[in-house]
C-alpha positions, 0 to 999 in steps of 0.5 A: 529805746534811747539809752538814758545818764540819770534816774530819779525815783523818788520813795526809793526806800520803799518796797514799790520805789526799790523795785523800780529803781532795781527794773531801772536800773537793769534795764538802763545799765549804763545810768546813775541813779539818784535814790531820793527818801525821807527815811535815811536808813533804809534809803542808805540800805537801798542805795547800797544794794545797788552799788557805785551807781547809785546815790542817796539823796534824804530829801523831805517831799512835805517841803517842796519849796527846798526841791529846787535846790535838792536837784540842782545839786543831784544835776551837778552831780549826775547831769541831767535828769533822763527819767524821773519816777514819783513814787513817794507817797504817805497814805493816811485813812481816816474819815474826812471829818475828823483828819487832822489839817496837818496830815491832810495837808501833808498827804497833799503835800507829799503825794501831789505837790511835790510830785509836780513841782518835780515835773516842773523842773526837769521837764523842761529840759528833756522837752529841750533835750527832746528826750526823756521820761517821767514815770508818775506812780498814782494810785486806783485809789484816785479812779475809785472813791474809798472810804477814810481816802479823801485826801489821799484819793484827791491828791492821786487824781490830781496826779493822775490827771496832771499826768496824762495831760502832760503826756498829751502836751509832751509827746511831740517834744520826745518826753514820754510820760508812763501814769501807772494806777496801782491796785493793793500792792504789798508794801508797808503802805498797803499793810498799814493802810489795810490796818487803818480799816475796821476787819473784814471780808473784803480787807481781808480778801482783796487781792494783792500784786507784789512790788517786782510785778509791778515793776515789771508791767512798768518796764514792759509799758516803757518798752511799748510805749504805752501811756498807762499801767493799771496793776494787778490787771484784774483791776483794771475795769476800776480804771475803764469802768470807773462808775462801775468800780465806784458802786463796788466801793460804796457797797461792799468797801471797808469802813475806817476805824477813825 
């Protein structure tokens, strides 16, 4: 694999967003790493663990209009953007009827505008370049319809599938792009979304992947070139059988609490 300058992961603060930047950056160790997050102190403590290599940059993905000027700055100062990871993301679960607009919006916002706004803007220069990666985090939360998840399975779809068409359509210009379809991974997220949920057996007992094995199946897709990462694998007929994963859903799946 091509030995890569500059990485951006975005939602680097967060649990999944760390352990990718970690994988990364072990596996590219010669790259400069931008660590993009809303949340200043915890992206100043994830930029610190990993050294001189990495910057923060406190970006707000609720306002994509100011990315364009975010990353020219981090181009200046780190050249050109080798591998992108959208990873940041807000999960919110209430029922459609009563999510307020202004969180809906948010969510889809943050979790799929901003996501493609980012592809928008360095994906030209790696189909000119003929190199580069884009590294999109989406959710089975997009494949399998969940209760209080409207705007947050309707956002991770879009990405989903903004995703694997831009494989297709970037391929032959030496851009790979990784879609990745997390199941529960353990994560403030995931516990908060878990939260939002009334108790159960099966909120209870769903089971649960961790942020390292996460970005650990990312790096061995990476390196095999693979299109598409489900995680944890015993997921994945929610991916292949999607109809089937639906009916599991609708029949044993959680109710919100709003």
């Amino acid at each position: 694999m091509s030995e890569f300058g500059h990485l951006l992961v975005t939602g680097a603060a967060g649990a999944i967003g760390s352990a990718l930047a970690h994988a990364l950056a072990k596996r590219y160790p010669n790259a400069t790493l931008t660590l993009v997050d809303v949340d200043a102190t915890r992206l100043g403590d994830a930029t610190h663990a990993l050294g001189h290599r990495a910057a923060a940059a406190c970006w707000d993905l609720s306002e994509p209009n100011a990315l364009a000027a975010q990353l020219r700055d981090a181009v200046e100062a780190r050249g050109p953007v080798d591998i992108l990871v959208n990873c940041a993301g807000i999960m919110e679960v209430q029922r459609l009827s009563t999510m307020p607009w202004d969180t809906a919006s948010k969510v889809l916002t943050v979790d799929l505008v901003s996501p493609l706004r980012l592809m928008q803007l360095v994906v030209p220069d790696m189909a000119e370049r003929g190199s580069g990666i884009v590294i999109n985090v989406s959710s089975l939360a997009g494949v399998t319809p969940l209760r209080g998840c409207s705007y947050y399975g309707a956002a991770k779809a879009g990405l989903a599938q903004a995703s694997e068409i831009a494989r297709m359509e970037l391929g032959a210009q030496g851009v790979q792009v990784l879609t990745v379809y997390p199941g529960p991974v353990s994560s403030d997220l995931e516990r908060r979304a878990r939260d939002q949920y009334r108790p159960s057996a099966a909120r209870e007992r769903i089971p649960t992947g961790t942020p390292t094995g996460l970005a650990a199946a990312v790096i061995r897709a990476l390196d095999r070139g693979a299109p598409r990462v489900v995680y944890p694998q015993l997921f994945a007929p929610a991916r292949h059988v999607p109809t089937l994963s639906a009916k599991v859903s609708e029949w044993l799946g959680p109710e919100p609490t709003l």
